[in-house]
Residue, then its C-alpha position, 0 to 999 in steps of 0.5 A: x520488454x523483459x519478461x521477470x518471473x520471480x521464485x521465493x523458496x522455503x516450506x515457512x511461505x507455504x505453511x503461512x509461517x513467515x510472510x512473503x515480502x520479498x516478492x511484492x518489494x522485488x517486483x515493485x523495484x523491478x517494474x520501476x526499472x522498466x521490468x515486466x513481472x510475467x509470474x510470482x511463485x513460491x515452492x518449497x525446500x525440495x529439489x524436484x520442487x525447485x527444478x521444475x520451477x526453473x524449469x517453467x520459469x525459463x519457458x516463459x521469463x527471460x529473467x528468473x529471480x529466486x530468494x531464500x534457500x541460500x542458508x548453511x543448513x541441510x534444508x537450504x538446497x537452492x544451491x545444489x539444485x541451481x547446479x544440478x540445473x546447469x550441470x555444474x559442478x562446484x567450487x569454492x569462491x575464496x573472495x566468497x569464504x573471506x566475506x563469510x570469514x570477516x562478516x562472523x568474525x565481526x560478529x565475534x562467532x566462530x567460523x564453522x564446517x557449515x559456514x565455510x560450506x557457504x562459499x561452495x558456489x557453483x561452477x557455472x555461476x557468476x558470484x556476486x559477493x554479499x557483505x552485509x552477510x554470509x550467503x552470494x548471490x549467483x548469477x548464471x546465463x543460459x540460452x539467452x537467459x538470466x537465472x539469478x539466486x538472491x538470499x531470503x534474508x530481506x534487508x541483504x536481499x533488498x541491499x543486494x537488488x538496488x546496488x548490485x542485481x538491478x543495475x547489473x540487469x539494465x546493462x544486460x537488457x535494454x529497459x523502457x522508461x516506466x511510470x505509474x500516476x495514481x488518482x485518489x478518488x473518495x465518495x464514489x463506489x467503484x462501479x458508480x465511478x467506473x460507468x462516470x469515465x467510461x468514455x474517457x477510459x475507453x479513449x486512452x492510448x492503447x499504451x496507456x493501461x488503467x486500473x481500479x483499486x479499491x478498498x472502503x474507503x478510496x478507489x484508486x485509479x492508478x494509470x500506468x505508461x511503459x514507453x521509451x519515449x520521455x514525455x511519458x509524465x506529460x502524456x499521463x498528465x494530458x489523459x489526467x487533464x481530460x478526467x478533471x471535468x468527469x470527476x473532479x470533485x471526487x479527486x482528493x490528491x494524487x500517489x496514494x496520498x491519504x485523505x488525512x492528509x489532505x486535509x492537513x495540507x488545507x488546513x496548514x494553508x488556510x492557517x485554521x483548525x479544527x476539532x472532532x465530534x464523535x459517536x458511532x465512530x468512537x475516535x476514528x477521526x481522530x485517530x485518522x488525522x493525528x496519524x499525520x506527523x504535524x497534526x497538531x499544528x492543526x487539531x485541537x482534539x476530539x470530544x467522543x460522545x458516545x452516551x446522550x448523557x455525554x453528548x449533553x454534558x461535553x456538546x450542549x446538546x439539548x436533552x430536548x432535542x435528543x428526545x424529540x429526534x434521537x441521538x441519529x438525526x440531523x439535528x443531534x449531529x449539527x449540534x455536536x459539530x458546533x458544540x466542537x466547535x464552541x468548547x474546542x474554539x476551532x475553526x471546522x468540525x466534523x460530528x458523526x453519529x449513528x447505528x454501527x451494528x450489527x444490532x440496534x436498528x428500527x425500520x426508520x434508523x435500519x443498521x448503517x445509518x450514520x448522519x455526518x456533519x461539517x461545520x465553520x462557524x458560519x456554515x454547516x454540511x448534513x448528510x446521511x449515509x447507510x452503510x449496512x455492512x460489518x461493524x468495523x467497515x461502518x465507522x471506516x467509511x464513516x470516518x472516510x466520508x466525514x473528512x471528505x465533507x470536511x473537505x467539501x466544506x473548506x474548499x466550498x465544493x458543491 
């Protein structure tokens, strides 16, 4: 498989001025064309800095890509370096000259030294014209090798790629078929998930690569297949078939769909609704689900009850029972999911209540305790978590657990 290592340049990456983007999106395209990304680099507007970059580059890439440095002023030197590089001497492109002529003019600018300066292309490069701005793309081969400079400028580096580079490098090489397949799992740590599949993982085809990604709320397990063969989506789907039985109940959809939408596309088929209860997640369930485009076809709204007070007058909780137990217990969440229920008239809720921290705990309710509830009508769901960590991160995986119950709960998951 080709080998592509990628080069952005300017001194704003490496201050943290300006966001490298370029590079997660350039390696992203590539790899879906059959592309291998050996290495992402970023160096700074200095020649020295650049030559030597090329320089490594080509030791280990059959394919080098650079973005940014291509502009009219004195501190782009992408150009010049890329000649110095290749021994090259310069000329103007005129198909060059007239783009950056009629792309200013357009624009009602005068065409100055400076502009003209951008058709100075060197020599030995191959120009591919740019007409959603003022800076080609070069192109130059050596030793078996592809060098290519692109703009930094995203929206004419992207419009560049996908039209003119990416095509132009599946003709030059001969690419394999990629395809990527990820499963979205909720409610198992990483290491707890990893121990439950290790049989499984250890067995796939040696062609077949999997990796874990985490985060708080999900692990995914993304499976990865370069072959080309054509089958690849069934023989990803076969390993997929084999991992159902070991983790099935965990799996809630697959290519990062997100839990909230999940639970729309339950709800939307089951023609229901439902409603949120909230305390310690303060309107993080709700915010989650009418994130989703269509939210409304199914949630009627949330009733956050932070206060007891609150909890008595919007959910009906008894003032009696928040003595007894406390606002964390058991007891309180069920009777704020029904009170959801009741004064929303929805089908499901979902309540939550607890200790975000960092302050606030008891040796029997520590920081992190959080009972979540989902309720029907007919039906309720308890459970309680500890989930000590910082504040923030509490009431996301507490607002990640209370839609999973959910879901739980209308696919009658045990």
């Amino acid at each position: 498989m080709a080998q592509v290592e990628i080069i952005t340049i300017g001194d704003e990456l490496l201050i943290g001025q300006i966001i490298d983007t370029n590079s997660a999106w350039l390696a992203q395209q590539l790899n879906l064309a059959g592309f291998a990304i050996k290495q992402i680099t970023s160096v700074s507007d200095n020649r020295e800095h650049i030559l030597q970059a090329l320089e490594l580059a080509e030791s280990r890439a059959n394919i080098i890509i650079t973005t940014g440095g291509l502009g009219p002023t004195a501190d782009d030197i992408t150009k010049p370096a890329f000649a110095e590089y290749f021994q090259s001497g310069m000329r103007i492109d005129e198909g060059v000259l007239a783009d950056v002529t009629a792309y200013l003019t357009q624009k009602g600018r005068q065409v100055g030294e400076n502009n003209r300066l951008q058709a100075l292309v060197p020599e030995k490069c191959t120009v591919i014209r740019n007409h959603i701005g003022t800076a080609p793309v070069m192109w130059f081969e050596k030793n078996d090798k592809v060098f290519i400079s692109l703009p930094g400028v995203p929206f004419e580096m992207k419009e560049l790629s996908s039209s003119r580079v990416i095509p132009k490098l599946k003709e030059r090489f001969k690419t394999p078929k990629i395809y990527h397949k990820t499963v979205m799992t909720n409610g198992l740590p990483e290491s707890v998930l990893a121990d439950k599949i290790k049989d499984w993982a250890d067995a796939l085809p040696e062609y077949m690569k999997l990796a874990y990604l985490p985060s708080p709320e999900t692990v995914r397990l993304r499976i990865s297949v370069s072959s080309f063969e054509q089958n690849i989506e069934n023989m990803v789907n076969e390993q997929i078939d084999k991992l159902q039985p070991l983790i099935g109940k965990y799996i809630f959809a697959y290519n990062d769909e997100y839990l909230q939408e999940t639970i729309g596309k339950i709800l939307s088929q089951k023609n229901a609704t439902m409603a949120t209860a909230e305390s310690c997640t303060g309107g993080s369930i709700a915010q989650l689900i009418t994130s989703i485009a269509g939210s409304s076809q199914y949630y009627k709204g949330s009733i956050v009850a932070y206060a007891n007070e609150t909890k008595m007058a919007l959910l009906d909780v008894p003032g009696e029972m928040l003595e007894k137990f406390g606002a964390v217990s058991k007891e309180v969440a069920e009777a704020m999911a029904k009170g959801a229920i009741k004064r929303l008239n929805t089908d499901f809720a979902v309540a939550t209540t607890g200790i975000a921290g960092p302050d606030g705990g008891t040796p029997e309710k520590p920081v992190g305790t959080v009972w979540i509830v989902a309720a029907s009508k007919d039906k309720v769901i308890s459970r309680v978590y500890t989930m000590n960590i910082k504040r923030d991160i509490n009431m996301r995986l507490a607002s990640s657990a209370a839609l999973q119950l959910l879901r739980f709960l209308i696919l009658e998951i045990e």
